[in-house]
PAZAPA-4460 file (N, C-alpha, C; in steps of 0.05 Angstrom, whole numbers, plus 32768, in hexadecimal, padded with zeros to 4 digits):
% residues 185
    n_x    n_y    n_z   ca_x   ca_y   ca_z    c_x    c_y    c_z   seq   type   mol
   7DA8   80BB   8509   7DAC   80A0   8512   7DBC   8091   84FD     1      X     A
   7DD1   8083   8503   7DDA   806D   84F6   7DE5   8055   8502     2      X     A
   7DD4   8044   84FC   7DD4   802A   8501   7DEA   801A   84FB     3      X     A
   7DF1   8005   850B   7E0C   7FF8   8505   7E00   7FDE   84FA     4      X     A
   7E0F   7FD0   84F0   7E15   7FB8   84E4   7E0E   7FA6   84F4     5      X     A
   7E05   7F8C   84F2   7E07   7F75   8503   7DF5   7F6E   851C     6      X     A
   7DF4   7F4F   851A   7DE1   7F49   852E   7DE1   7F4C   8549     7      X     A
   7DD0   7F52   8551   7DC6   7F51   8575   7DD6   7F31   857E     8      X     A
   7DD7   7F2B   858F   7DDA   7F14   8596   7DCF   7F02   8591     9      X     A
   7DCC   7EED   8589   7DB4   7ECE   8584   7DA5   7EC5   85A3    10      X     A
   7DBB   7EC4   85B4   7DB8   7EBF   85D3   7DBB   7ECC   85E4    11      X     A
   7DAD   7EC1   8601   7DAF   7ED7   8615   7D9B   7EF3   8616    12      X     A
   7DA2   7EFC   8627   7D8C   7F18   862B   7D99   7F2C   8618    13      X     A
   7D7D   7F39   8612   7D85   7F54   85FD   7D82   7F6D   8610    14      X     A
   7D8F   7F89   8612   7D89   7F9D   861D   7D82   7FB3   860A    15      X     A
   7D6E   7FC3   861B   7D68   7FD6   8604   7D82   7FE7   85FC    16      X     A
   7D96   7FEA   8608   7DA9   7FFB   8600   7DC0   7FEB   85E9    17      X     A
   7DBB   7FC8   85EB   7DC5   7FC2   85D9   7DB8   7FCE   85B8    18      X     A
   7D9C   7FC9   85BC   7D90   7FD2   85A4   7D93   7FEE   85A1    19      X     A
   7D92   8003   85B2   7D9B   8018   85A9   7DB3   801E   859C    20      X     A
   7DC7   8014   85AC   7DDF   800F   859B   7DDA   800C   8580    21      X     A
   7DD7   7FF1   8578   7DD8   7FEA   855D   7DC2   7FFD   854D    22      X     A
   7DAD   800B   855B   7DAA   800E   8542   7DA8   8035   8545    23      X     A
   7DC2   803C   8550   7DD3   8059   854D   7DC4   806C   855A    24      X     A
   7DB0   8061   8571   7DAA   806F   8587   7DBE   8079   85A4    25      X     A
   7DAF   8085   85BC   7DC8   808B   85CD   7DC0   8075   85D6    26      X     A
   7DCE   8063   85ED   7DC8   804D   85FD   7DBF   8051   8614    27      X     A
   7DC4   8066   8616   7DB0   8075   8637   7DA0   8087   862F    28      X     A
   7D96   8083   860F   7D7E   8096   860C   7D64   8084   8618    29      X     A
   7D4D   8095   8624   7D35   808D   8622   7D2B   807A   8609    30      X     A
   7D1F   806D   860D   7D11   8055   85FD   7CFA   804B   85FF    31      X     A
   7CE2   8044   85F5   7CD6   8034   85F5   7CD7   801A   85DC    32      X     A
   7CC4   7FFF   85E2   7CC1   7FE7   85D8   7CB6   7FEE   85B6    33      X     A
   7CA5   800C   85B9   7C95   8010   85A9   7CA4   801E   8590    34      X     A
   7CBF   8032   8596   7CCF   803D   858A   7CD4   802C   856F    35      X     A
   7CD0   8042   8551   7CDB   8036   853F   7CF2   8020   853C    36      X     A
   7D0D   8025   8547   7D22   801C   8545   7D1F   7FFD   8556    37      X     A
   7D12   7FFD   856D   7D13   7FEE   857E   7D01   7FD5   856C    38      X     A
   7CE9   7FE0   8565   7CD2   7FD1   8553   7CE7   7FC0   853B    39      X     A
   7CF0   7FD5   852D   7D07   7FCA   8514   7D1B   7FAE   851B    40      X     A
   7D25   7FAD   8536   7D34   7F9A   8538   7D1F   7F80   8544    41      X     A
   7D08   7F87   8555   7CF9   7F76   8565   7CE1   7F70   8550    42      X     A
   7CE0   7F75   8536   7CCB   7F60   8522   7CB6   7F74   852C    43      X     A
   7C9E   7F6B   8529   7C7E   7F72   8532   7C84   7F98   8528    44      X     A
   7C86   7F9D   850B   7C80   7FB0   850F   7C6F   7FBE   84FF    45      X     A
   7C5C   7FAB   84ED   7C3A   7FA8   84EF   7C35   7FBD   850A    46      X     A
   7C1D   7FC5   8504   7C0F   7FE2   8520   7BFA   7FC9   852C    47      X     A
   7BEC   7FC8   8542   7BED   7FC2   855A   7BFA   7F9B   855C    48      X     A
   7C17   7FA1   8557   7C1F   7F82   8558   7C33   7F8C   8574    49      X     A
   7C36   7F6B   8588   7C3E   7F6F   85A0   7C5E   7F68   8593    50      X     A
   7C76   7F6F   85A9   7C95   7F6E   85A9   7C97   7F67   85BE    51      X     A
   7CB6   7F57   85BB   7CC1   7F60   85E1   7CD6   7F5B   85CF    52      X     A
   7CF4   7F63   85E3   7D08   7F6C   85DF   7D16   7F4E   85D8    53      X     A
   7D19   7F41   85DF   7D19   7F25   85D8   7D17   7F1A   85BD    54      X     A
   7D00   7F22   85B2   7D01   7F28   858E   7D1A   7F32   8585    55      X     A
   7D23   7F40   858D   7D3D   7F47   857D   7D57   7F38   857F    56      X     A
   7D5B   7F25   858F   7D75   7F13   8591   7D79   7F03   8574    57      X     A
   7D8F   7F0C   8571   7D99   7EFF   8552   7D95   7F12   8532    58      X     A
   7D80   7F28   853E   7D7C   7F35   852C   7D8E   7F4A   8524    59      X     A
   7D8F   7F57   8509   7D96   7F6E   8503   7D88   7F79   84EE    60      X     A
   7D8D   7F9B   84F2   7D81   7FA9   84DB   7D8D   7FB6   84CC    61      X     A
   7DAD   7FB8   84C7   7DB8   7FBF   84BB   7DCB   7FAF   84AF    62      X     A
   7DD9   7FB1   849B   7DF4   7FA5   848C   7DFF   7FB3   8476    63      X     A
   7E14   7FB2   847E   7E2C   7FBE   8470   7E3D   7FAB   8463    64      X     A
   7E4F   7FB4   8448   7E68   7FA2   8444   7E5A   7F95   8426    65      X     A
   7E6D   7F91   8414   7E5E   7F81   8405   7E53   7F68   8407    66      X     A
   7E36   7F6D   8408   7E1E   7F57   8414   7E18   7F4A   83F4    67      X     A
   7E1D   7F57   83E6   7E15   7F41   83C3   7E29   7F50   83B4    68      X     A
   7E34   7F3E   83A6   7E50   7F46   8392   7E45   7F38   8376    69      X     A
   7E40   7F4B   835F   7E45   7F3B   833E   7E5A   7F38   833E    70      X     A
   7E59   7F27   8326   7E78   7F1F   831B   7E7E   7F3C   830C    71      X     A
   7E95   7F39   82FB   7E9D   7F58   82EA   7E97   7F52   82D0    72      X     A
   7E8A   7F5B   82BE   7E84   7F52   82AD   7E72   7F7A   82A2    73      X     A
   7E6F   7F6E   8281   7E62   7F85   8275   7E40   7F86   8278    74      X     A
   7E39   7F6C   8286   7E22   7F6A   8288   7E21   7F59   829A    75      X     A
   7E15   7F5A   82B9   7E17   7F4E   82CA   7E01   7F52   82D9    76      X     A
   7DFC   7F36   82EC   7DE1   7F3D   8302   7DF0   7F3A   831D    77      X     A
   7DDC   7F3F   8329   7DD6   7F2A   834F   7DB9   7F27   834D    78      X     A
   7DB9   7F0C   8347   7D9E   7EFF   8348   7D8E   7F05   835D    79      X     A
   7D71   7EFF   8359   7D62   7F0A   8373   7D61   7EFB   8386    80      X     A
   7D5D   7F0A   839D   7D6D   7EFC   83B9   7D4E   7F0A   83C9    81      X     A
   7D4E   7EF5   83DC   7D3E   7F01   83F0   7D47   7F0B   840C    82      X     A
   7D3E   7F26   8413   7D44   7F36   842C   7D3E   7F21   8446    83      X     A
   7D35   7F0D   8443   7D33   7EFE   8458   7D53   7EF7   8466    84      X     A
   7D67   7EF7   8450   7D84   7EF5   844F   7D8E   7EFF   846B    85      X     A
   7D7B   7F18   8472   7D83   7F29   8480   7D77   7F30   8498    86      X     A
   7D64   7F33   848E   7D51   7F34   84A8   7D3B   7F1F   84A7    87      X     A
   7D21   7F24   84BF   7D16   7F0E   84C7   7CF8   7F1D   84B8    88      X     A
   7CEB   7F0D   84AE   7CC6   7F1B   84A4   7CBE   7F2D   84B4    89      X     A
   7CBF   7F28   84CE   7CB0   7F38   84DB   7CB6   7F55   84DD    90      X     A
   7CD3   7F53   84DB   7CE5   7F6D   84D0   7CD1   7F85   84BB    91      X     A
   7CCE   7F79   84AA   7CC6   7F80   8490   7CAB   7F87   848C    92      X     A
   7CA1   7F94   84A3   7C7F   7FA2   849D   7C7E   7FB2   8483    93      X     A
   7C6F   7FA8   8473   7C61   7FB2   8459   7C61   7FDD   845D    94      X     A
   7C65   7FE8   8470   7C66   8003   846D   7C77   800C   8477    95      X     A
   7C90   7FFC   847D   7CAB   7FFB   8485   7CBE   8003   8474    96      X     A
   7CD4   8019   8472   7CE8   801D   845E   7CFC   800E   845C    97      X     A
   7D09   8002   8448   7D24   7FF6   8443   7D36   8005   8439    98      X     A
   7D4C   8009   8443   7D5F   801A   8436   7D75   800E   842A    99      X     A
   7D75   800A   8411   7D99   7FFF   8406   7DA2   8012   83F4   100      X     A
   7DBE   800C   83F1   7DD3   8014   83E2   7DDC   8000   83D1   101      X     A
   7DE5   8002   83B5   7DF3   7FF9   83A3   7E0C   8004   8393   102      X     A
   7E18   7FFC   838A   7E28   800D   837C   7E39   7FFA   835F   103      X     A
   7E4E   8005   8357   7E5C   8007   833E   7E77   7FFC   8344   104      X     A
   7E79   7FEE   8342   7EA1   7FE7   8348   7EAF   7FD9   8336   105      X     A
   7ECA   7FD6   832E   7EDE   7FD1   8325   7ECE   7FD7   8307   106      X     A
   7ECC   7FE7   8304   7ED0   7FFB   82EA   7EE9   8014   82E6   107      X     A
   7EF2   800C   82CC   7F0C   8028   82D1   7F01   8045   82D3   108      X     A
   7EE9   8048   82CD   7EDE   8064   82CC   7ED5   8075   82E0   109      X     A
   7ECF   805D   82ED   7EB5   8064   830B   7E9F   807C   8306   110      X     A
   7E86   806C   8303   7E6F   8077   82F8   7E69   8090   8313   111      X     A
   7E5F   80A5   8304   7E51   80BB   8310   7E36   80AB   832B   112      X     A
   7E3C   80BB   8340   7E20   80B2   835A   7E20   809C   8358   113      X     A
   7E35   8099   8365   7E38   8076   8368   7E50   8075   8392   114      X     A
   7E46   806A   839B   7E2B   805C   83A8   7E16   8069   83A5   115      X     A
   7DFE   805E   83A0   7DE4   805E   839F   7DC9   8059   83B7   116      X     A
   7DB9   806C   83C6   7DB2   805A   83D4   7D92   8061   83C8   117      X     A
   7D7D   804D   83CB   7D62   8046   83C2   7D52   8036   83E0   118      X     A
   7D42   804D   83DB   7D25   8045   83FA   7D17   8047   83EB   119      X     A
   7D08   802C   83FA   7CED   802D   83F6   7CDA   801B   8403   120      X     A
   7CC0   8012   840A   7CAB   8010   8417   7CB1   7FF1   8410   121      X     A
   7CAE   7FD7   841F   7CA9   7FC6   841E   7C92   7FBF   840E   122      X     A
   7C82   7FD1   840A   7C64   7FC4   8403   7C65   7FC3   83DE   123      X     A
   7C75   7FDB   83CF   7C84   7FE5   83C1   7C8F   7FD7   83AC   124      X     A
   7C8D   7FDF   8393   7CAA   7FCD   8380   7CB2   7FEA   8374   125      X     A
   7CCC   7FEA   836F   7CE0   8004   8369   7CF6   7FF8   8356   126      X     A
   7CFF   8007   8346   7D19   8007   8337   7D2B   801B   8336   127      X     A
   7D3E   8018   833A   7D52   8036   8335   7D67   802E   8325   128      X     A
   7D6B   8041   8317   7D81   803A   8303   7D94   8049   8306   129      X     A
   7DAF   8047   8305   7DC8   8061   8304   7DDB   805A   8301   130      X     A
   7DF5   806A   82F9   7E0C   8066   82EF   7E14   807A   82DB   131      X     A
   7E2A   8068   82CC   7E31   8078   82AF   7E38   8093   82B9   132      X     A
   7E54   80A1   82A4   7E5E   80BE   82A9   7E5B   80C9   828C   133      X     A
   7E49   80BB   8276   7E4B   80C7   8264   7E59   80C4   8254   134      X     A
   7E55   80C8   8241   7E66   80C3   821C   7E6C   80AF   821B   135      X     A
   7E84   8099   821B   7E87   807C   8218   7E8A   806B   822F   136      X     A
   7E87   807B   8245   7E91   806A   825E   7E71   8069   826F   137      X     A
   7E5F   805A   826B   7E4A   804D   8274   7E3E   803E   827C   138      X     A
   7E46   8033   8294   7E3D   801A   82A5   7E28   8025   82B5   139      X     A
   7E17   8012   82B8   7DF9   8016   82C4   7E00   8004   82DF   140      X     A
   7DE6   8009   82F1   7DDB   7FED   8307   7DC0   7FFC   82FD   141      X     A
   7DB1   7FE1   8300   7D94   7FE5   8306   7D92   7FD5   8323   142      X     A
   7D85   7FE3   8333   7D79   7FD3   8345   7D53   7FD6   834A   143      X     A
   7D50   7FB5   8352   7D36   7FB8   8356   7D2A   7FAA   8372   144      X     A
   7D1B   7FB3   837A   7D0B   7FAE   8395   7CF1   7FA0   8391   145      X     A
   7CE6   7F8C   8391   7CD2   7F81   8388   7CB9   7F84   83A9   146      X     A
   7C9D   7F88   83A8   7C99   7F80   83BE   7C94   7F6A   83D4   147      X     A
   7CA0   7F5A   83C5   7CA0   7F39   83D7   7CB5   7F37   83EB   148      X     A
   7CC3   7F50   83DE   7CE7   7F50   83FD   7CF6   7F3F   83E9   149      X     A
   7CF5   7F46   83D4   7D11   7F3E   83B8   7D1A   7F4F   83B3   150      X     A
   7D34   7F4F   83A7   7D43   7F5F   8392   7D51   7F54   838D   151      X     A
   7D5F   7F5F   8371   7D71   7F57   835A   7D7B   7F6D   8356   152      X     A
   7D90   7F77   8344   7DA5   7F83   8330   7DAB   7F75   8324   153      X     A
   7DAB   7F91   830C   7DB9   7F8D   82F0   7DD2   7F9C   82ED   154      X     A
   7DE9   7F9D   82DF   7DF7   7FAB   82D6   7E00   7FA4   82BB   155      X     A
   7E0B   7FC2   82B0   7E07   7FBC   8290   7E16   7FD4   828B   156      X     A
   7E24   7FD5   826F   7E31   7FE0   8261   7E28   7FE5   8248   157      X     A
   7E21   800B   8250   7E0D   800F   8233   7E1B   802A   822B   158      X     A
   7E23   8027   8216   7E35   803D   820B   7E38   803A   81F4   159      X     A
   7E54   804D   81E7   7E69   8047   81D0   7E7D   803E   81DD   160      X     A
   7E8A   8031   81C3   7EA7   801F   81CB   7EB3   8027   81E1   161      X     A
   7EBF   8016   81F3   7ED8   801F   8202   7EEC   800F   820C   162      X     A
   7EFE   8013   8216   7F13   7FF8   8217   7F0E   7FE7   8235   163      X     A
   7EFC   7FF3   823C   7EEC   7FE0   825B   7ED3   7FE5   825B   164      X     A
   7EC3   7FD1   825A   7EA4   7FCF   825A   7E95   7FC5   8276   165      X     A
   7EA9   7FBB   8286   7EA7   7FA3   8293   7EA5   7FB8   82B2   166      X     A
   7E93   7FB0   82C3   7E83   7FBB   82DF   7E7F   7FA5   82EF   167      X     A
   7E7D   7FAA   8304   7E77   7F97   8322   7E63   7FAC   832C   168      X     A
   7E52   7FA2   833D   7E37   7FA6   8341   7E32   7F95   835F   169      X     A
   7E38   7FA6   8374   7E2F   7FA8   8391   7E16   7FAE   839D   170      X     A
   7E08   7F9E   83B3   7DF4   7FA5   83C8   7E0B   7FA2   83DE   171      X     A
   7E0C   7FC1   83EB   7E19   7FCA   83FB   7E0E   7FD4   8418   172      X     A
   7DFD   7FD6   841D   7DF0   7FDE   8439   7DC7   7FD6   8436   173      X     A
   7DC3   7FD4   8446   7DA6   7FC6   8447   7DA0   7FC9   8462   174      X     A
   7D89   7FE5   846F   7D8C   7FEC   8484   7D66   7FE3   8482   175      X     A
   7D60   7FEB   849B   7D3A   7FDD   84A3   7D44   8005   84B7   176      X     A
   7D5A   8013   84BC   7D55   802D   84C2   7D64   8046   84B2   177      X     A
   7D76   803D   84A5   7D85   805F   84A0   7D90   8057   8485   178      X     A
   7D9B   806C   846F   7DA2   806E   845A   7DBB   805F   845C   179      X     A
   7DCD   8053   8440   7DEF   8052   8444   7DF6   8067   8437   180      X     A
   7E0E   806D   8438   7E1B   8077   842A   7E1B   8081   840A   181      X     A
   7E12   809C   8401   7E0B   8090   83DF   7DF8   80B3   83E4   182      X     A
   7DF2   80B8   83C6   7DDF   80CB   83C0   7DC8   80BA   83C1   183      X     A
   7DA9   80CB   83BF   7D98   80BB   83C4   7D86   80B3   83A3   184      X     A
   7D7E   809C   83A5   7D63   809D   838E   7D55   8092   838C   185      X     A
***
């Protein structure tokens, strides 16, 4: 399955095959209300919480593109932001996975496993760290997942000398179903 980008409609009637669509099902596959994917876009997905298809107008569960940009710098953040940005609470059941990607940019080196993607459990706080190719050319991201539905990055330049220290530091995909692009960690 891979899910596309972007909201359902705000107005008007939703069809189940619109939501299959978006979120990289067939549109004349079988369905039910109760289906992961379907639950993901329609909130209520807490176990015995009610849906109707209607819940999902306006919603989405995926995004692509750069969704948070640092400045370039040898040491740089993206302050913590909340996933509400993106989706709606109800989205976000505590035993629900989030899947994002981060990555490394406008560095002359371009760090090793970079895009990055990091899952993990809403209920959860996680850190992953990666970058750097070794010997003087070592730019990091840290990213962290807090369990309130926050995150932040860091990026940073930890090495010996070099004549560019300086990294940009991306949140690049942020799915409620499927990985982005990236090795995993």
């Amino acid at each position: 399955m891979t899910a596309k980008a972007g909201r359902l409609p705000a107005s008007g009637s939703i069809s189940v095959s619109q939501v299959n669509d978006k979120a990289g099902v067939a549109v004349t596959g079988e369905t039910s209300l109760g289906d992961n994917h379907m639950r993901a876009f329609q909130g209520g997905r807490e176990t015995n919480t009610t849906t109707s298809l209607g819940d999902a107008r306006g919603r989405a569960v995926t995004w692509n593109g750069f969704l948070k940009r640092s400045g370039i710098s040898s040491n740089t953040s993206i302050p913590t932001f909340s996933l509400t940005e993106y989706f709606d609470p109800s989205q976000m059941a505590n035993t629900s996975t989030l899947y994002t990607t981060s990555e490394i940019t406008d560095d002359w080196w371009g760090p090793l496993n970079d895009p990055r993607n990091m899952n993990m459990t809403f209920e959860t706080t996680r850190e992953v760290t990666f970058g750097g190719t070794g010997g003087k050319k070592n730019y990091y991201c840290t990213t962290r997942y807090y369990n309130n539905k926050t995150m932040n990055l860091n990026g940073y330049y930890s090495g010996k000398s070099t004549s560019n220290r300086n990294g940009r530091i991306n949140v690049t995909h942020l799915s409620l179903l499927d990985a982005g692009p990236g090795n995993l960690s």
